[in-house]
FIMAR-287663 format. One record per residue (C-alpha): x, y, z. Coordinates in nm, 3 decimals. Example, Ala and Ser with C-alpha at 12.3 -4.5 7.8 and 13.67 -1.06 7.14 Angstrom:
% residues 2
<site xx="1.230" yy="-0.450" zz="0.780"/>
<site xx="1.367" yy="-0.106" zz="0.714"/>
END
This chain:
% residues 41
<site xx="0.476" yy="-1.746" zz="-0.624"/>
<site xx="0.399" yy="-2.079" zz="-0.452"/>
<site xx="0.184" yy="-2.338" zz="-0.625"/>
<site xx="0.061" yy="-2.053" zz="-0.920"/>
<site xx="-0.079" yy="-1.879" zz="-0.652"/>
<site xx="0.063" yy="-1.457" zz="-0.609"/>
<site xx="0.135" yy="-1.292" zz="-0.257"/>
<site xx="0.108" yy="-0.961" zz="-0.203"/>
<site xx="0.258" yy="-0.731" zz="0.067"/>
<site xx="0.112" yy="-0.485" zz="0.195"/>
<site xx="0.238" yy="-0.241" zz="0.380"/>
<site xx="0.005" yy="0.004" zz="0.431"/>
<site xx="-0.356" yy="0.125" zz="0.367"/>
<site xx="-0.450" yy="0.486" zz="0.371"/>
<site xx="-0.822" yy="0.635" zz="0.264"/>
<site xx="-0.850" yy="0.832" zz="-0.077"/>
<site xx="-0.900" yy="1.138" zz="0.187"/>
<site xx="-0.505" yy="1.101" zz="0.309"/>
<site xx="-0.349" yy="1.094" zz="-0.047"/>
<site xx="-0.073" yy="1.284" zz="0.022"/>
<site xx="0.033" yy="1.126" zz="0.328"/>
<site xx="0.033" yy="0.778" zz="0.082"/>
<site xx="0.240" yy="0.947" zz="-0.108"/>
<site xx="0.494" yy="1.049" zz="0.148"/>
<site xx="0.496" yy="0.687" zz="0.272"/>
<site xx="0.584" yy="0.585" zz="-0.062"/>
<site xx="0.829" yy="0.839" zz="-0.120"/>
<site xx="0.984" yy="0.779" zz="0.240"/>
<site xx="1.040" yy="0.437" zz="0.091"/>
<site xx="1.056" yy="0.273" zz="0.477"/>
<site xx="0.804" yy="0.067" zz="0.440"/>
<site xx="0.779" yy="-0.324" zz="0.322"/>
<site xx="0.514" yy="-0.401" zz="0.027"/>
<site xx="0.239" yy="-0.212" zz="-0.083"/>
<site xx="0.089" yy="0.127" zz="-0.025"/>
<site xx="-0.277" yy="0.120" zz="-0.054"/>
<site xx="-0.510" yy="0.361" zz="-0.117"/>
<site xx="-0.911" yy="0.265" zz="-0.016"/>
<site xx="-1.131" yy="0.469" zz="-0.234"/>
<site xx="-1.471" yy="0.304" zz="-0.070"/>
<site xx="-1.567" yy="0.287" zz="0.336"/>
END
């Protein structure tokens, strides 16, 4: 946290559509910050 302001990592963004390959990414547990999913366009 730098001047009361929050980073966030993400490290990757996947669409509603690809759920379970989220959740593989996230179980994998390779990646740095954030798994994402978009639920809009």
């Amino acid at each position: 946290m730098r001047a009361g302001r929050l980073v966030h990592a993400i490290g990757a963004v996947f669409p509603l559509a690809e759920i379970a390959a989220a959740h593989e990414a996230v179980e994998a547990g390779d990646r740095v910050g954030n798994v994402v999913l978009r639920v809009r366009g």
